[in-house]
PyMOL CGO cylinders between C-alpha atoms (Angstrom):
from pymol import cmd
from pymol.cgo import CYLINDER

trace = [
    CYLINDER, 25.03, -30.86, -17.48, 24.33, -30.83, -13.67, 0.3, 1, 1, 1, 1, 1, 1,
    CYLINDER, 24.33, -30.83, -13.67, 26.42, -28.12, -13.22, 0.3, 1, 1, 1, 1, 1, 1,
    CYLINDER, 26.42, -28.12, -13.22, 25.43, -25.62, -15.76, 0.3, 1, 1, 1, 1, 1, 1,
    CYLINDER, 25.43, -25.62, -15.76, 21.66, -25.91, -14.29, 0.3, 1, 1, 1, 1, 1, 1,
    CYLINDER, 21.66, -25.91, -14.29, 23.55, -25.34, -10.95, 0.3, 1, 1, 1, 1, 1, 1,
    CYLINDER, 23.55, -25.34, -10.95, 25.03, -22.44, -12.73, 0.3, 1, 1, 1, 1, 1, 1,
    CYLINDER, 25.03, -22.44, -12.73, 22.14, -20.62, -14.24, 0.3, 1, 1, 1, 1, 1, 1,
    CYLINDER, 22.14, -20.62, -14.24, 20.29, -21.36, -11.07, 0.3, 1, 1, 1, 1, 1, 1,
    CYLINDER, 20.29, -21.36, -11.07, 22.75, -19.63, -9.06, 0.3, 1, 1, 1, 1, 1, 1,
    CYLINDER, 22.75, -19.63, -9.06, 22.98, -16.70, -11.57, 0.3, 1, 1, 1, 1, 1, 1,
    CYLINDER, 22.98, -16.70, -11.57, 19.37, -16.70, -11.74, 0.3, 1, 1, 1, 1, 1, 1,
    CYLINDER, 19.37, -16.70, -11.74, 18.59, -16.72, -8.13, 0.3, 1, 1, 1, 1, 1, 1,
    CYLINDER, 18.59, -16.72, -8.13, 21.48, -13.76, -7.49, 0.3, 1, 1, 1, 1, 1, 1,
    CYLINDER, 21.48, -13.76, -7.49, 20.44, -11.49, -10.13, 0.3, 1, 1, 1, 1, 1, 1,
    CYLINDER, 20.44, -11.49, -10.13, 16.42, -11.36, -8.50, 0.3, 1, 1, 1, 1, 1, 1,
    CYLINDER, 16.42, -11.36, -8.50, 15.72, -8.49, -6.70, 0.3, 1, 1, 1, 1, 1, 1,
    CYLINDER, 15.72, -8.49, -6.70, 14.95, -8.53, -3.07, 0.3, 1, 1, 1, 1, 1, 1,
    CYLINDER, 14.95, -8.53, -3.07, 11.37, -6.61, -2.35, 0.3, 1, 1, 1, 1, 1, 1,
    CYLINDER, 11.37, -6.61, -2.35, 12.01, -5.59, 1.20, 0.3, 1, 1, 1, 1, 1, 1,
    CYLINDER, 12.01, -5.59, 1.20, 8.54, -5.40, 3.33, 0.3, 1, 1, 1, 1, 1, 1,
    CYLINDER, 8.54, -5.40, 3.33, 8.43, -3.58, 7.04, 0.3, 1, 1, 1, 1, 1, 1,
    CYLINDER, 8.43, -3.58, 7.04, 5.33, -2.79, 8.26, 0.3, 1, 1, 1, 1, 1, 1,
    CYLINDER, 5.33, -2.79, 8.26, 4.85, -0.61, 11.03, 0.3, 1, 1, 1, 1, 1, 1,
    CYLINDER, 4.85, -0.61, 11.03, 1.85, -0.83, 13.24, 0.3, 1, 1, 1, 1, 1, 1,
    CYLINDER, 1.85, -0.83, 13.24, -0.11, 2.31, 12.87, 0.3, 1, 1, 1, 1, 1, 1,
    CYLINDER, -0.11, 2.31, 12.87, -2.91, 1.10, 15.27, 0.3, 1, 1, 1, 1, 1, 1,
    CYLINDER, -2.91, 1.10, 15.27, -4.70, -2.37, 15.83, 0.3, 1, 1, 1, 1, 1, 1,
    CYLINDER, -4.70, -2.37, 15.83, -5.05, -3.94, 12.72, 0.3, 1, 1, 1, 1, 1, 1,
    CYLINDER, -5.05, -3.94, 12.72, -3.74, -1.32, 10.27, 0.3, 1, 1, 1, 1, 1, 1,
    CYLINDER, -3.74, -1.32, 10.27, -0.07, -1.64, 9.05, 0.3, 1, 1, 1, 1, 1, 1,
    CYLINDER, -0.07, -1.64, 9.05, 2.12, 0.39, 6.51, 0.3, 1, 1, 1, 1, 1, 1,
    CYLINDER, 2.12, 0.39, 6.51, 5.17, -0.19, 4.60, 0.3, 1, 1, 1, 1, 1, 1,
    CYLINDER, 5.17, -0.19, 4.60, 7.40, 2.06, 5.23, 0.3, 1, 1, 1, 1, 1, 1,
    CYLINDER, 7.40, 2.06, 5.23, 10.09, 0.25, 2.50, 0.3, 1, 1, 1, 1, 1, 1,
    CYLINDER, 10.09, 0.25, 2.50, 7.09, 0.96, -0.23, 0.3, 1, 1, 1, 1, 1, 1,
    CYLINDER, 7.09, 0.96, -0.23, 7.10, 5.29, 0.32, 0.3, 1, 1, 1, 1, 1, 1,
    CYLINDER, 7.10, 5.29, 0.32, 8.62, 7.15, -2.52, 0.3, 1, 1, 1, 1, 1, 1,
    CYLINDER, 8.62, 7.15, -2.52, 7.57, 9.78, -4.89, 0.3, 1, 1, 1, 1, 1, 1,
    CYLINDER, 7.57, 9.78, -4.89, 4.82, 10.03, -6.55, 0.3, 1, 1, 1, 1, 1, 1,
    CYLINDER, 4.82, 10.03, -6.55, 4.36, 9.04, -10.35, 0.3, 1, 1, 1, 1, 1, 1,
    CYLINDER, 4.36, 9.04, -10.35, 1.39, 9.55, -11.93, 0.3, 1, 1, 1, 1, 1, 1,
    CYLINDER, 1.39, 9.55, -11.93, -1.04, 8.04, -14.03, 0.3, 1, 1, 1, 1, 1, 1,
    CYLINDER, -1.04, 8.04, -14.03, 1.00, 9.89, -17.02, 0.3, 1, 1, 1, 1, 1, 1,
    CYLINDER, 1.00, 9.89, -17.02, 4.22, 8.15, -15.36, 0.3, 1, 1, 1, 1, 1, 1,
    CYLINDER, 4.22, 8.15, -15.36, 5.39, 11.61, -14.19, 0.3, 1, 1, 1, 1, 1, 1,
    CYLINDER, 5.39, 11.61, -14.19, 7.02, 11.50, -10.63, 0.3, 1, 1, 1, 1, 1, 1,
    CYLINDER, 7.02, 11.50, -10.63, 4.98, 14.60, -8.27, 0.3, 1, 1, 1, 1, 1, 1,
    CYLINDER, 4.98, 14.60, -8.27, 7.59, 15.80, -5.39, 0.3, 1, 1, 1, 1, 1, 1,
    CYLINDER, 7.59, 15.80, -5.39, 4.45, 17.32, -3.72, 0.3, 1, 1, 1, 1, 1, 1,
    CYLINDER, 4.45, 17.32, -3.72, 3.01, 13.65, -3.38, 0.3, 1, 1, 1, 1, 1, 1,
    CYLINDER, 3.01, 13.65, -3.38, 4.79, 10.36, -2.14, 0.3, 1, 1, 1, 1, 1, 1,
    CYLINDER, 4.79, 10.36, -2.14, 2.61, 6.76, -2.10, 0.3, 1, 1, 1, 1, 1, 1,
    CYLINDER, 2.61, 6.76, -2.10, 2.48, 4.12, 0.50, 0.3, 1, 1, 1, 1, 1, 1,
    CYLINDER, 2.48, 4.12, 0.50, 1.17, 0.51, 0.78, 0.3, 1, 1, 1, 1, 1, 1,
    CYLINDER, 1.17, 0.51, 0.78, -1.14, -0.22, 3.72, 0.3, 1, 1, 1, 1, 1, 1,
    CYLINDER, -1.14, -0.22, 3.72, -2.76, -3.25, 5.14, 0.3, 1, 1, 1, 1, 1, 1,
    CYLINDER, -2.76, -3.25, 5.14, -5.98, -3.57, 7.13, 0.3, 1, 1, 1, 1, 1, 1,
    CYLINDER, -5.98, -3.57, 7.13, -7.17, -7.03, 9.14, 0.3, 1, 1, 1, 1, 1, 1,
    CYLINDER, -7.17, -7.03, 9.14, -10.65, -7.32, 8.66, 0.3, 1, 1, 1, 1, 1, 1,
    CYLINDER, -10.65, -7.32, 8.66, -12.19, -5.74, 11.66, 0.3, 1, 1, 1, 1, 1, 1,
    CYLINDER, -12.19, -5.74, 11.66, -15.77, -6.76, 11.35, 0.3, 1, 1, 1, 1, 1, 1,
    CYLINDER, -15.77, -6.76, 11.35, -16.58, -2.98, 10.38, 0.3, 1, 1, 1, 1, 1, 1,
    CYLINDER, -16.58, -2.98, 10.38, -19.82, -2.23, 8.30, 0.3, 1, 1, 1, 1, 1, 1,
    CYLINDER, -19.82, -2.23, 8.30, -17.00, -1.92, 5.49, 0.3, 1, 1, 1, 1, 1, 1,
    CYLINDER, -17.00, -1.92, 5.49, -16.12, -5.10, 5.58, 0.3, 1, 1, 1, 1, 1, 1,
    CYLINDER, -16.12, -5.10, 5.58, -19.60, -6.66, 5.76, 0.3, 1, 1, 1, 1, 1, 1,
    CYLINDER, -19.60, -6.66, 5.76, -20.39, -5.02, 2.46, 0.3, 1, 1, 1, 1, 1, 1,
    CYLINDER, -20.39, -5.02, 2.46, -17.85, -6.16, 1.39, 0.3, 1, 1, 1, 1, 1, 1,
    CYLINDER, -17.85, -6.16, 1.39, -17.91, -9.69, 1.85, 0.3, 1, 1, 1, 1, 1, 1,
    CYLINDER, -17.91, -9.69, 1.85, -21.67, -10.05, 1.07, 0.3, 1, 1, 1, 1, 1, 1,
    CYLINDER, -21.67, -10.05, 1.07, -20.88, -7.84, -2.32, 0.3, 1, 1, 1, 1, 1, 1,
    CYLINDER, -20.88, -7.84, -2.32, -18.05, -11.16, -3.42, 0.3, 1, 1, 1, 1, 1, 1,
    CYLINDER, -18.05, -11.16, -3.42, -19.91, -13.91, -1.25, 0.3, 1, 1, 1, 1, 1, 1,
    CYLINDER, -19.91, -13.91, -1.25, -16.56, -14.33, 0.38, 0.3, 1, 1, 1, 1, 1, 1,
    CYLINDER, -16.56, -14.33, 0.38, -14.93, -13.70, 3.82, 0.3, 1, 1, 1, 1, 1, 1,
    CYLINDER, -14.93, -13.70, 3.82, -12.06, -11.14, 3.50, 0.3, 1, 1, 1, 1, 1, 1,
    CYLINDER, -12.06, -11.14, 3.50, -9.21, -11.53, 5.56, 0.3, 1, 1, 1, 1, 1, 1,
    CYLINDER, -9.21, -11.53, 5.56, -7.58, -8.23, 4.74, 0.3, 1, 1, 1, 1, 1, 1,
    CYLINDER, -7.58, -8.23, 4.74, -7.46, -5.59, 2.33, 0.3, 1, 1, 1, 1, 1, 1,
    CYLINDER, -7.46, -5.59, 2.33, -3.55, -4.23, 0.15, 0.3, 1, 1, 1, 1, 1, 1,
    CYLINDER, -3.55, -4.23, 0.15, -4.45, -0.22, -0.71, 0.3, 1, 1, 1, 1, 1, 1,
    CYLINDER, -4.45, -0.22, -0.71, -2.05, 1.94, -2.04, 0.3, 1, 1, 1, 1, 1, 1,
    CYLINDER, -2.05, 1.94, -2.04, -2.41, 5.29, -0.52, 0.3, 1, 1, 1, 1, 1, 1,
    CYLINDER, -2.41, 5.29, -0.52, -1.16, 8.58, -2.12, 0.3, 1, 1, 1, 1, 1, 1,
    CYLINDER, -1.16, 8.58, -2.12, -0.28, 11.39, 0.20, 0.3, 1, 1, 1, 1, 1, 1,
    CYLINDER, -0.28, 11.39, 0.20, -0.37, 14.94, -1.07, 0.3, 1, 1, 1, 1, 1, 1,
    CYLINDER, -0.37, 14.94, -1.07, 2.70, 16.50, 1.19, 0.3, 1, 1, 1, 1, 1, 1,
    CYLINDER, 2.70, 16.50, 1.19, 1.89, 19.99, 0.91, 0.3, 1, 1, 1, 1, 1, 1,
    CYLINDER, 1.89, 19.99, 0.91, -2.02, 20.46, 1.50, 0.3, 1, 1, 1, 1, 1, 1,
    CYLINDER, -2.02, 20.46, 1.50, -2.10, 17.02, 3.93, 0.3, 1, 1, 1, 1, 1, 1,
    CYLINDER, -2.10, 17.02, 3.93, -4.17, 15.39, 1.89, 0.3, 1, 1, 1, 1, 1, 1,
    CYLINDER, -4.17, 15.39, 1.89, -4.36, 11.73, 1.34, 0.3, 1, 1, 1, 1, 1, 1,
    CYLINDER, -4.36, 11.73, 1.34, -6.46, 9.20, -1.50, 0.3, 1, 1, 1, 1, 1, 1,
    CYLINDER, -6.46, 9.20, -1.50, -6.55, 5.47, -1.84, 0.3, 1, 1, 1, 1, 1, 1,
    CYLINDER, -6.55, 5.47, -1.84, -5.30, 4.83, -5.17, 0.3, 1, 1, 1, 1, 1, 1,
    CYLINDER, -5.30, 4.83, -5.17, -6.11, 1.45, -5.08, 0.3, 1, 1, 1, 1, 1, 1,
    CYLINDER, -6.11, 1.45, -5.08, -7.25, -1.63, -2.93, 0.3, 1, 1, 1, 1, 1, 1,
    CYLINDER, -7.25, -1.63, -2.93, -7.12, -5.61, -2.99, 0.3, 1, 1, 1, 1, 1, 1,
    CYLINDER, -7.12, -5.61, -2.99, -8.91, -7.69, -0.74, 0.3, 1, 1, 1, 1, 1, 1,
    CYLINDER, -8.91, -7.69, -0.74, -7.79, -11.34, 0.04, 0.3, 1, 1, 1, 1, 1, 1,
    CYLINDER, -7.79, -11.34, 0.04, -8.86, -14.46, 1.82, 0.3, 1, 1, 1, 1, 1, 1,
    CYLINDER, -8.86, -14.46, 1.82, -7.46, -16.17, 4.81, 0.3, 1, 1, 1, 1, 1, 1,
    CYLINDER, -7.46, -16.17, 4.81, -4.26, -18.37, 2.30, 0.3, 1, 1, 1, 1, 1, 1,
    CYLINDER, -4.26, -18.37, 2.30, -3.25, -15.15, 0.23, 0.3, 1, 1, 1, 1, 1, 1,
    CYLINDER, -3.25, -15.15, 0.23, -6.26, -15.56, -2.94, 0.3, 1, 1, 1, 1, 1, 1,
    CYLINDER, -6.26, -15.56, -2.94, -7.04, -12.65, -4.18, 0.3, 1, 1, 1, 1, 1, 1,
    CYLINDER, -7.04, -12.65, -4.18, -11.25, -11.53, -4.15, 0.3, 1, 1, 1, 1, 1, 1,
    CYLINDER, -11.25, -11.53, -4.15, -11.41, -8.42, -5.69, 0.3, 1, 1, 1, 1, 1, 1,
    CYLINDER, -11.41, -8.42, -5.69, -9.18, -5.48, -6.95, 0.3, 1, 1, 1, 1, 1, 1,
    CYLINDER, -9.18, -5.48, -6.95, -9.84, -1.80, -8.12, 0.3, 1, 1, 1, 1, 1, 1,
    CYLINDER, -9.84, -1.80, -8.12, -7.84, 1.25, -8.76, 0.3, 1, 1, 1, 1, 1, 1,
    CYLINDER, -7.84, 1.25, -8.76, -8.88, 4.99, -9.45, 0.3, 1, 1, 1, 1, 1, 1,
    CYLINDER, -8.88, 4.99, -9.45, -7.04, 7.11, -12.15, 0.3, 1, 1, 1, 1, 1, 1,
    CYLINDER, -7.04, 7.11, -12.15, -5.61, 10.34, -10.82, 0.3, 1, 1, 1, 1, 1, 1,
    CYLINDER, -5.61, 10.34, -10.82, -8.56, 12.61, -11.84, 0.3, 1, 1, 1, 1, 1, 1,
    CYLINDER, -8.56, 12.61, -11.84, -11.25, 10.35, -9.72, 0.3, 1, 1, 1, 1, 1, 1,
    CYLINDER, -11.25, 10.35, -9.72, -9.33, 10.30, -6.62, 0.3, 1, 1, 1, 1, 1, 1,
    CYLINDER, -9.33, 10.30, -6.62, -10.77, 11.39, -3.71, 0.3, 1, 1, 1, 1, 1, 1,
    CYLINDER, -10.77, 11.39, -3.71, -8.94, 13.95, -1.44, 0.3, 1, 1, 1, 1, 1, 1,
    CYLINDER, -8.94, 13.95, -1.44, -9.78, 13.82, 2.38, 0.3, 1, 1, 1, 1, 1, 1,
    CYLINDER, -9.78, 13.82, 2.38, -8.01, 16.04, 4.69, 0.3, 1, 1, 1, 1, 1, 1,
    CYLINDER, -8.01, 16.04, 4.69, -5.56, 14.86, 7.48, 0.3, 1, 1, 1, 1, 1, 1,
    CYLINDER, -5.56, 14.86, 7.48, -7.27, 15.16, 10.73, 0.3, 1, 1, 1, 1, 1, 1,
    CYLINDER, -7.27, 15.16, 10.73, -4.78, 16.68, 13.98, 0.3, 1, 1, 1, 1, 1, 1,
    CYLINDER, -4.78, 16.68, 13.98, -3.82, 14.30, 15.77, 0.3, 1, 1, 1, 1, 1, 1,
    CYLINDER, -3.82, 14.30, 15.77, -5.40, 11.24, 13.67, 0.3, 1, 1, 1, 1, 1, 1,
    CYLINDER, -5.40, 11.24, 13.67, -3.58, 8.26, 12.68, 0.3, 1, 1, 1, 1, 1, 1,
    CYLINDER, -3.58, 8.26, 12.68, -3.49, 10.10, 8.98, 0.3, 1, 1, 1, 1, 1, 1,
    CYLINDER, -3.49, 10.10, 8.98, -1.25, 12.89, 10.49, 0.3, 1, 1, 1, 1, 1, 1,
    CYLINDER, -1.25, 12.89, 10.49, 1.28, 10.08, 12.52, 0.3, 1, 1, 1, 1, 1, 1,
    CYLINDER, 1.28, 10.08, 12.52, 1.46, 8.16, 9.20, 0.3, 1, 1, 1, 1, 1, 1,
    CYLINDER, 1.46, 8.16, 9.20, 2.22, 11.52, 7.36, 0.3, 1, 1, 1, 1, 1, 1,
    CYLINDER, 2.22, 11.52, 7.36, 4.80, 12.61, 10.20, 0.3, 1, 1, 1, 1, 1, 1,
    CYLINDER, 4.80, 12.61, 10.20, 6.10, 8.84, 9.25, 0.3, 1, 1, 1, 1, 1, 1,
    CYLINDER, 6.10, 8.84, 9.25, 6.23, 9.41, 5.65, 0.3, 1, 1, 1, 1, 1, 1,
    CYLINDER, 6.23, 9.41, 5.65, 7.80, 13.55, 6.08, 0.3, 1, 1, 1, 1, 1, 1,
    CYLINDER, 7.80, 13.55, 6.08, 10.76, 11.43, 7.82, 0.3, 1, 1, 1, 1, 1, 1,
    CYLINDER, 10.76, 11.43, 7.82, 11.61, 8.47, 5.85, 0.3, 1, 1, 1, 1, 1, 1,
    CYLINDER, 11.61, 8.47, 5.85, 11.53, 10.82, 2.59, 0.3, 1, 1, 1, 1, 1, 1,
    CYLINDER, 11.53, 10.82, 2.59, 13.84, 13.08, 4.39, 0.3, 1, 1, 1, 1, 1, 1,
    CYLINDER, 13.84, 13.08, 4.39, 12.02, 16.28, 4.70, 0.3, 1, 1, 1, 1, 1, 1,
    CYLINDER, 12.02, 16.28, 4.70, 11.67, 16.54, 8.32, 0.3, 1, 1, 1, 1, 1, 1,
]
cmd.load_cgo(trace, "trace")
């Protein structure tokens, strides 16, 4: 009996699939994943080659943001999880959606826009918007 629990463990553990993470430091305390860029799909679950998504993640940095924040959930935020989506031909990016969490992991609060509320701000020359794009153009193989 041991060894068939053995067995499905083993089977069980094998057949999981590995979520690679590698964040990049964009600047102090704001990361992205540059394992999570693909394609685009959107909220009708069609995939958009003119728009690829990303997963950041920003350390609390005492900003006004932050303070509204944590006085909105009466809770101190350690960091914030937003998916980013990246329109490749008119450099344009949107936050799809955020998480915030606490200091061990717990998540505080979540929200995520559908594709007709997002809003569009443009990538600024030399900002850290245009090095993440210049990121993204090169891990999707189009520079």
């Amino acid at each position: 009996m041991k060894k068939i629990f053995t067995l499905l463990f083993l089977m069980a553990f094998t057949m999981t699939t590995a979520n690679a993470i590698c964040w990049v430091e964009i600047c102090d305390k704001y990361y992205l994943d540059t394992d999570s860029i693909q394609y685009y799909v959107n909220d009708r679950g069609e995939t958009e080659y003119d728009k690829c998504s990303y997963w950041t993640k920003i350390l609390n940095d005492n900003s006004s943001y932050y303070k509204r924040l944590e006085k909105r959930y009466q809770k101190k935020i350690w960091y914030t999880m937003c998916k980013v989506v990246l329109n490749i031909k008119n450099k344009r990016s949107a936050t799809k959606s955020e998480i915030g969490y606490d200091l061990h992991r717990n998540y505080i609060y979540n929200f995520e826009y559908n594709d007709y509320s997002l809003e569009w701000d443009s990538l600024i020359p030399g900002s850290n918007g245009e090095y993440i794009n210049d990121i993204v153009m090169k891990r999707l193989g189009r520079r």
